[in-house]
C-alpha positions in Angstrom: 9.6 18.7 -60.5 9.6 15.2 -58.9 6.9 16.7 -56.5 4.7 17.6 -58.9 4.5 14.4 -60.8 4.2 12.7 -57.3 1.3 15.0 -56.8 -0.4 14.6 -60.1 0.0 10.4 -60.0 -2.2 10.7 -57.0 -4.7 12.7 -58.1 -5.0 11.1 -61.1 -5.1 7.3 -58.8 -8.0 9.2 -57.1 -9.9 9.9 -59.9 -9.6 6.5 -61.4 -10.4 4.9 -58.1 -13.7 7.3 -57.8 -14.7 6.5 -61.6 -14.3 2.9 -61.2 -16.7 2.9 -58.0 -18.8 4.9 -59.8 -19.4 2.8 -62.4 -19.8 0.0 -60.2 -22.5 1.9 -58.1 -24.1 2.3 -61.3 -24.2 -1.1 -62.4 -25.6 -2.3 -59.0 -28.3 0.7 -59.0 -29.3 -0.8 -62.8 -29.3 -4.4 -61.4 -31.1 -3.6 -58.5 -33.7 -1.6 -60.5 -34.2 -5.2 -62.8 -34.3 -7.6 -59.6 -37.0 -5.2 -58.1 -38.9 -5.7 -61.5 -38.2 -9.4 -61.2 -39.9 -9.2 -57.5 -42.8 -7.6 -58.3 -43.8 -9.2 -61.8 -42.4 -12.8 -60.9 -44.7 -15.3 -62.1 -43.7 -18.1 -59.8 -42.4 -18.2 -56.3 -39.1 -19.6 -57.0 -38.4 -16.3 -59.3 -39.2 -13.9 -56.5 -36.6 -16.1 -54.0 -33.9 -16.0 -56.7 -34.7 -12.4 -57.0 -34.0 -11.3 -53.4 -31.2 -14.0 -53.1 -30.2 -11.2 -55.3 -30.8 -8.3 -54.0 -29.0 -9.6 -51.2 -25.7 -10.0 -53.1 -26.9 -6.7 -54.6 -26.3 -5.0 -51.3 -23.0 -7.1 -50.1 -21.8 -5.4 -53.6 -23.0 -1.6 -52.2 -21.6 -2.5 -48.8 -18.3 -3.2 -50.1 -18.1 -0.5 -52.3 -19.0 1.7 -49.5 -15.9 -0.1 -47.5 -13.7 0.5 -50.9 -14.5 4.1 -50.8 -14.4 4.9 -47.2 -11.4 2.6 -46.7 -12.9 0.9 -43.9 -11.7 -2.6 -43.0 -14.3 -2.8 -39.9 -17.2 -3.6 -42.7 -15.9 -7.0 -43.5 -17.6 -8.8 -40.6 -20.9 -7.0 -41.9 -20.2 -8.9 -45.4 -19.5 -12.2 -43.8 -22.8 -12.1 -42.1 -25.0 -10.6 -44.6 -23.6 -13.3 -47.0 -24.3 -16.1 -44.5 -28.2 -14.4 -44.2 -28.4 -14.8 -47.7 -27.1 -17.7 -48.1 -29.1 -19.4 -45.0 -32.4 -17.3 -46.5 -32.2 -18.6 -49.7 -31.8 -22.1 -49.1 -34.2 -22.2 -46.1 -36.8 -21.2 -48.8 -35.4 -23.3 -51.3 -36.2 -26.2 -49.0 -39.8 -25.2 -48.2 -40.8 -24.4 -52.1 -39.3 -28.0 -52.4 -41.3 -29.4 -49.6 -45.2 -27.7 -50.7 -44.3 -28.6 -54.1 -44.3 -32.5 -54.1 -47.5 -32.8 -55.5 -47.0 -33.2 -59.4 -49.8 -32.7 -62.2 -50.1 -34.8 -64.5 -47.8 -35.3 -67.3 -44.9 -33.2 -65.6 -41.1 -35.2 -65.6 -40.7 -37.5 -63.2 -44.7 -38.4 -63.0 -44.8 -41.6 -60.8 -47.0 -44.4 -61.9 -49.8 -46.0 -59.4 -49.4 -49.1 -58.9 -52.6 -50.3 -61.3 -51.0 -48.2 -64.3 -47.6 -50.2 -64.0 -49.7 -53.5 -64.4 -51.2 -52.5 -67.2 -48.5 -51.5 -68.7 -47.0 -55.0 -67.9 -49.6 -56.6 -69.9 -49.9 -57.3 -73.1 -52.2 -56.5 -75.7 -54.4 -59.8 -75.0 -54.2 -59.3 -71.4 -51.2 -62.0 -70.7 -48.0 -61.4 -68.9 -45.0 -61.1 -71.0 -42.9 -64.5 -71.0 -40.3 -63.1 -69.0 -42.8 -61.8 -66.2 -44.6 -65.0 -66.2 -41.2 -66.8 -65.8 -40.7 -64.1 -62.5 -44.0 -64.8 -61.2 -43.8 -68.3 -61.4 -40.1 -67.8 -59.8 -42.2 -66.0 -57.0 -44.6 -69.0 -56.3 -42.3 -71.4 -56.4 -40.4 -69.7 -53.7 -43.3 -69.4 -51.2 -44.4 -72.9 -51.9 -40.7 -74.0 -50.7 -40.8 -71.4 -47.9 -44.2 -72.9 -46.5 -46.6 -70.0 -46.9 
C-alpha cells in the first residue's frame, strides 16, 4: 500500500512541476509577444534598448526553464554569460544614447543659461546691478588693484 502512495506522490510532484513550467513558459511567451510590440512601435530609442534589455532577460527566463525541465546543471554558465551580454549591451547603449543626446531644446530641465542670459537676469529692471552684486564686483576690482593688474 505504502508503494502505491509513494508512486502516486511522484506522479502527482511531476505534474505540478510540469504545470508550474508551463505556466511560466506561458507568461514569458505573453511578455515576449509585448516586448516585441514595444520593439517595433517604440517611439524613442531608449524604449527599444529597454525593450531588448528585456528580451534578453526574457530568454535567461526560457533558458532556465529549459534547465528546470531537463534537469541540466551544465546551462548555468550559459545564464551567467547571457546575463553579463545583457547587462554589458544595455549599458554600453545606455552610455552612447547619453553621449548623442547632450544637445538640449529649449525649455527642457536642466536648460543651461549662456552666459549673456545670466547677466541679464542679474540686472535689474533699470539696468543696475543688484547692491549685493555691485558690492562683489567692487570686491573683484579692489582685488586686482592690490594684486597689480
Amino acid at each position: 500500500m505504502y508503494a502505491i502512495y509513494e508512486m502516486y506522490e511522484k506522479r502527482m510532484d511531476e505534474i505540478m512541476v510540469n504545470l508550474v513550467l508551463g505556466v511560466c513558459a506561458g507568461m514569458l511567451v505573453v511578455s515576449a509577444v509585448f516586448v516585441l510590440v514595444r520593439v517595433a512601435k517604440g517611439p524613442t530609442t531608449l524604449d527599444r534598448m529597454v525593450a531588448v534589455d528585456m528580451m534578453t532577460a526574457i530568454f535567461v527566463g526560457a533558458c532556465a526553464l529549459l534547465a528546470a525541465h531537463t534537469r541540466r546543471l551544465d546551462l548555468l554558465p550559459v545564464f551567467i554569460v547571457l546575463s553579463i551580454v545583457g547587462f554589458l549591451g544595455s549599458t554600453t547603449l545606455a552610455r552612447f544614447s547619453v553621449r548623442g543626446n547632450n544637445r538640449r531644446r529649449p525649455g527642457e530641465l536642466g536648460e543651461r543659461k549662456t552666459r549673456h542670459e545670466q547677466t541679464e537676469q542679474s540686472l535689474g529692471a533699470d539696468g543696475s546691478a543688484s547692491s549685493n552684486e555691485s558690492w562683489e564686483i567692487g570686491s573683484q576690482e579692489t582685488r586686482k588693484m592690490s594684486e597689480g593688474e
